[in-house]
N, C-alpha and C positions, 0 to 999 in steps of 0.2 A: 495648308496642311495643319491642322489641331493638333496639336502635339500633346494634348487631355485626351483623344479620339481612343487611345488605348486603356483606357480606364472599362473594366467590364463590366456592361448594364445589365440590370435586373430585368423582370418580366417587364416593368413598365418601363417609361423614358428614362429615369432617376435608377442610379447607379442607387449601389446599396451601402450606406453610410462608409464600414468598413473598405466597401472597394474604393472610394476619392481617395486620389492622392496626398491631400494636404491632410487629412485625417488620418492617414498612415504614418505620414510625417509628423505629425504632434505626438502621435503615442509614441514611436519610435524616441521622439526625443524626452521624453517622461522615464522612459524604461532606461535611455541613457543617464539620465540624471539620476535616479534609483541606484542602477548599479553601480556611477561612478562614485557615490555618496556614501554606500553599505558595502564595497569592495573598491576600494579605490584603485589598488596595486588591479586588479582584473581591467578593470575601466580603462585607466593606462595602456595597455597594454591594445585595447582595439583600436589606438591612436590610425593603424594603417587602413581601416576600415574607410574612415572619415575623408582621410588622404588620396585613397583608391580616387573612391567619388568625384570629387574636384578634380584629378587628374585627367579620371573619364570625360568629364564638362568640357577641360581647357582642353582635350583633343577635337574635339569637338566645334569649339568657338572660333575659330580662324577659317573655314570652310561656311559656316553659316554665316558670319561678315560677308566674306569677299562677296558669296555668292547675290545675298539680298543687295549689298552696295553695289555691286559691276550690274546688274539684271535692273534695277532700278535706275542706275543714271543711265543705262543704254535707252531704257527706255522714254529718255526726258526727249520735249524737243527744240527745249531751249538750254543751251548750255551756262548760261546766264543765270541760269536759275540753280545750279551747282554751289555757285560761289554766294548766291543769297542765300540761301539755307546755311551754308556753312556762318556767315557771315551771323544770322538772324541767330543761331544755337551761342552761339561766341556771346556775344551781345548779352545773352539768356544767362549761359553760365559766370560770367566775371560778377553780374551786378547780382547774382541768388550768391555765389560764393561768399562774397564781399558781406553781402549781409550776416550770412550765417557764420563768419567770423566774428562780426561784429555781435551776434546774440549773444555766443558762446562768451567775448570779455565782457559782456552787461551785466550778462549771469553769476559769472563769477568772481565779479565787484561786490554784488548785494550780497549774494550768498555767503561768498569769503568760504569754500569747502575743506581750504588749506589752513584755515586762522586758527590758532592755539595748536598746534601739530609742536612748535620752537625747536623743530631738527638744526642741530649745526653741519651743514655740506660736508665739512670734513672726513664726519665718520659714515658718512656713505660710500657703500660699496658699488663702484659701479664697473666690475666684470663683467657681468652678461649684460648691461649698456653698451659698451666699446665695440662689440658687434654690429650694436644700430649705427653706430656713432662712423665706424666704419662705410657701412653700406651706403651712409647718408653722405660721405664725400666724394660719394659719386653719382651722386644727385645733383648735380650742378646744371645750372638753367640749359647752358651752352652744351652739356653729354647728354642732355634731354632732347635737345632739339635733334643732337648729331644722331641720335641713336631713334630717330624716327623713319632716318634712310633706311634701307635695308642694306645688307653685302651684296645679294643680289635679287632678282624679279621674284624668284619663287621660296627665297628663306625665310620669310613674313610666314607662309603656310606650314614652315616645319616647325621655326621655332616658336609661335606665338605671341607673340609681340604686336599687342591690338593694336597699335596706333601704326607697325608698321604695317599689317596688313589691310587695313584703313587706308594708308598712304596709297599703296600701292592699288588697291579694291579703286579707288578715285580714279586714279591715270589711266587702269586700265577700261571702266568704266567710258572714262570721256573718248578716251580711244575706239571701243566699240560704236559710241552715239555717232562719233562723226563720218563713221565708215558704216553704218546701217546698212546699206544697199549691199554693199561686198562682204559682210558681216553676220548677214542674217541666220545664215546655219549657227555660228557658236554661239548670240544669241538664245535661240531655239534653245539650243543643248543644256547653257546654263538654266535655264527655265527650266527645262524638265529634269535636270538634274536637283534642282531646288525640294521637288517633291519626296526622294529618298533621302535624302539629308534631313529634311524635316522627321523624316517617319524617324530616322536613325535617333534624331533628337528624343521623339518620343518612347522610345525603345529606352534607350538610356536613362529616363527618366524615373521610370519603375526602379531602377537603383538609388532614388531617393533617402527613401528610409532608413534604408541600409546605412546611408554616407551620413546622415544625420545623426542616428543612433551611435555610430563610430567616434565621431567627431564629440558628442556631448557625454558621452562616457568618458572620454580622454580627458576633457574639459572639467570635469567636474572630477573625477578620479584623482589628478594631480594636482588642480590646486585648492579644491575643497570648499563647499559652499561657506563655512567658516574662516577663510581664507580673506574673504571681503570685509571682516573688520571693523576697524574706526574708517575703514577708505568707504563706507557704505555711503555717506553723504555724499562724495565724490559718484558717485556711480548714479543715486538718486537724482541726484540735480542735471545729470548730463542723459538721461531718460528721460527728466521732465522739461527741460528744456529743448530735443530733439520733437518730442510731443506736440508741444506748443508751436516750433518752429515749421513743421508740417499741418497743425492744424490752423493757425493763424498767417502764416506770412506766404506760403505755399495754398492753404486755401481761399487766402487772398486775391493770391493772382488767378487760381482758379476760376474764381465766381467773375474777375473782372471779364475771363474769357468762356463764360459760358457754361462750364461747369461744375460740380462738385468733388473735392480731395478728397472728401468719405465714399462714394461711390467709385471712385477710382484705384483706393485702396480697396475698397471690398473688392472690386473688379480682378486684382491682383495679387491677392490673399495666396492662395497656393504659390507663389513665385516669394511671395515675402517669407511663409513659415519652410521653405526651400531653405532659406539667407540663413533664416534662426539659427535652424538647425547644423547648417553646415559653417555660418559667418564667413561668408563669402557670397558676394553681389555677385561675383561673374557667375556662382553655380545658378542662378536665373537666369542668364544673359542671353541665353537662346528662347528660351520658354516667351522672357518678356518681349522680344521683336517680333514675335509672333502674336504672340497677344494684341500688343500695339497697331500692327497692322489688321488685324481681324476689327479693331476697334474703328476703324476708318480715316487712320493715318497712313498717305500714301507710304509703298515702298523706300522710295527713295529719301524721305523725309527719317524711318525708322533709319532705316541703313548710316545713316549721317550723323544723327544726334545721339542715337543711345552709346552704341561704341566710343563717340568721343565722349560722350561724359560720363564714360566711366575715367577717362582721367583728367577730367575737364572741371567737371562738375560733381565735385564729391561733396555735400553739404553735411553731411556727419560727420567725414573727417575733420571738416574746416572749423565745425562746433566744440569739436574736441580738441583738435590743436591748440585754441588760444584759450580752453577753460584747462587742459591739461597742465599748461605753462606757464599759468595763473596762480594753479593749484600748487605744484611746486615752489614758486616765487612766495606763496603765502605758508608754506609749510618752513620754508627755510627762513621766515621772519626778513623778506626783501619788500620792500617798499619801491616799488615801479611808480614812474612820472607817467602822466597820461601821455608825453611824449614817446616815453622806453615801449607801451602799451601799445601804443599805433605802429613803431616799428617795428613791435615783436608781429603785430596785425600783417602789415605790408610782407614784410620776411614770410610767414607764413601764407600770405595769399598767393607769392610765388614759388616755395617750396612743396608748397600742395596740388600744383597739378604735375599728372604725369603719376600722381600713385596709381598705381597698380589697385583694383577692387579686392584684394585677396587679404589673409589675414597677417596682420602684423605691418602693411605697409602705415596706415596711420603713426606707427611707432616709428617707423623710418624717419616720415616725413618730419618727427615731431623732433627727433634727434636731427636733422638737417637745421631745423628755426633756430634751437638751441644754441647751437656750435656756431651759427652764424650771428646772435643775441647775446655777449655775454654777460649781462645783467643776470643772468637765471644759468642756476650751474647744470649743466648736462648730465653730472653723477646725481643729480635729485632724478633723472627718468629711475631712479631703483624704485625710488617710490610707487609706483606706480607700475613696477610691469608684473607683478602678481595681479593685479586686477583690470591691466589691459586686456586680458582673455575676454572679461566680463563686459567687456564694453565696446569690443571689434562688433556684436551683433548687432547693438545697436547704430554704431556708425554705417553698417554694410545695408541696415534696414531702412535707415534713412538717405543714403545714399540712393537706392532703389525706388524708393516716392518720389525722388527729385530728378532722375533722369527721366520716369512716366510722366512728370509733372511738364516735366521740358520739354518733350517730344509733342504732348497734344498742344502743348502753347506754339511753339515754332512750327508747327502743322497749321494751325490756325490761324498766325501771324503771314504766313506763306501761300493762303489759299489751298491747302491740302492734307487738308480733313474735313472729311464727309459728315455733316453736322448731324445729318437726319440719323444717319448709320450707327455716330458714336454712341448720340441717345439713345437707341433703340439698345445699342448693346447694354451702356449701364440698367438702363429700365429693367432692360431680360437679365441682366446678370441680380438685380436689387431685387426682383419678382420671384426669381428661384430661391434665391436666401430669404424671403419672407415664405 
């Protein structure tokens, strides 16, 4: 199902510029920045517009999971091949994670974003920290894992909780494969129930702009594009260094497997200026398993890898974690051992899975390394949460490369992606944009 199929065509094959989605959504978010810039107090105030949106999404995303995941592994016919995918995505996210921590303290060695700032800790305010600081105490490895169970079989679909409806999408999944014969009707069912779920996706979609526009008037309204400051080098370096790490380290692995990151982003363009505008990975998260699969990566491969790495494999976050806690460290004139360095690294490469794709979890996770690091004082996050706003888009956009990125490598690592099929899409998708 195209969940683009609702886009309305012109006379000829090619919609008409205004009518593309992603084109709707860049103006929208232009007109949001305008006004939240020239009326800020107004801007503010469509904060629920933004909110709507992403609500609409996360109802949404626990039905489009279970359904690609249980419809996919029912369909596998080795169940063997369950736990290698899983196993092969695992594998994918710890060693891209592990890097893109490692970029983010490179970067923000050479750079130094925090050097000459000479704030003393003390006279930091950290009220609306204590909050993260809060949240982030229960963040604990062990309430992560606990909280993957669900209360029961079917609370994963109410409340939303991607990794428990993941958990559960799995079991029941292997459950259908191994009863195929006696099973075949609900089978069937979820299959064809797949088809209005998707149209539903599509439908919802057209409320793009709307959530964009909402979302970046609030954004900009409140805290003001002057707002960014002396923190502009902070925000600069953690843009160009996201850049480089998707175009070099992520295009890397690309090329070793056959294809190219610039084509894959173009391929994915509308799902990315979705993130911009709303900063928020999950508001793509249906749009992209479809895509992914349309591209010729089995079902059951989409179903597997992308939902886990949204809290698997977050490579923005992980960039921003340790240049964030860098940056603080060099604002408050701390002098970090390349030991304190590696285990503010380690801390963060386990406090960073399990976020949440949504906005502000980076800030969570980043108060969880903090509190458990005390090298680097947790009241310096003040510094930085005026222009965390400005930086969730970037993490949410680089997040989103690195799960497409994952999915066609573990498809391909797996024998399941269709080589001839995915070409032909980049080709056809690089051939329309020329």
């Amino acid at each position: 199902m195209d969940i683009h199929a609702h886009q309305p065509k012109a006379s000829g094959d090619k919609p008409k510029f205004y009518q593309i989605l992603y084109v709707q959504v860049i103006f929208a978010i232009a007109m949001g920045i305008l006004l939240g810039h020239f009326f800020p107090s107004v801007g503010e105030s469509f904060k629920p517009l933004g909110d709507a949106f992403i609500n609409i999404v996360k109802m949404i995303i626990a039905p489009v999971i279970f359904l690609t995941v249980v419809t996919g592994i029912a369909s596998m016919n080795n169940m063997g091949s369950v736990g290698r995918v899983t196993g092969k995505a695992m594998l994918y996210f710890i060693t891209f994670s592990t890097l893109a921590l490692f970029v983010g303290m490179i970067v923000a060695n050479v750079i130094q974003p925090g050097h000459g700032l000479n704030i003393d800790p003390a006279t930091l305010h950290g009220d609306k920290v204590s909050e993260y600081v809060e949240k982030a105490h229960d963040s604990t490895i062990v309430g992560f894992l606990m909280n993957i169970i669900p209360k029961t079989l079917i609370s994963p679909l109410v409340g939303g909780e991607i990794l428990q409806v993941l958990f559960v999408a799995i079991l029941f999944g292997i459950a259908l494969a191994t009863t195929s014969a006696q099973s075949k009707p609900i089978i069937d069912f979820l299959n064809n129930l797949t088809t209005p779920v998707f149209k539903l996706v599509g439908m919802l979609m057209k409320l793009a702009p709307i959530g964009a526009f909402g979302a970046m008037a609030f954004t900009i309204g409140k805290y003001g594009i002057g707002s960014i400051g002396n923190l502009a080098l902070l925000i600069v370096t953690f843009y160009i260094t996201a850049v480089l790490f998707v175009v070099i380290i992520l295009g890397a692995v690309a090329k070793y497997n056959g294809f190219s990151i610039i084509d894959l982003v173009r391929y994915i363009k509308e799902e990315l200026w979705l993130v911009l505008g709303t900063s928020s990975s999950e508001a793509a998260l249906p749009s992209l398993m479809d895509k992914m699969e349309k591209a010729g990566c089995e079902k059951s491969v989409v179903g597997l890898v992308i939902p886990t790495g949204y809290s698997f494999n977050l490579d923005g976050t992980n960039i921003y974690m340790t240049m964030a806690a860098l940056f603080i460290a060099q604002a408050c004139n701390i002098d970090l051992t390349i030991g304190q360095q590696l285990t503010l690294l380690l801390v963060a490469m386990i406090s960073s899975k399990g976020a949440a794709g949504v906005t502000g979890a980076g800030f969570i996770t980043l108060a969880a390394t903090l509190s458990v690091v005390p090298d680097v004082p947790v009241a310096g996050m003040a510094l930085i949460l005026g222009i965390d706003r400005f930086m969730s888009e970037c993490r949410a956009l680089t997040n989103l490369v690195g799960n497409a990125c994952a999915t066609v490598v573990v498809a391909r690592w797996d024998k399941a992606l269709d080589k001839e099929k995915f070409d032909a899409t980049m080709k056809a998708h690089k051939a329309k944009k020329a």
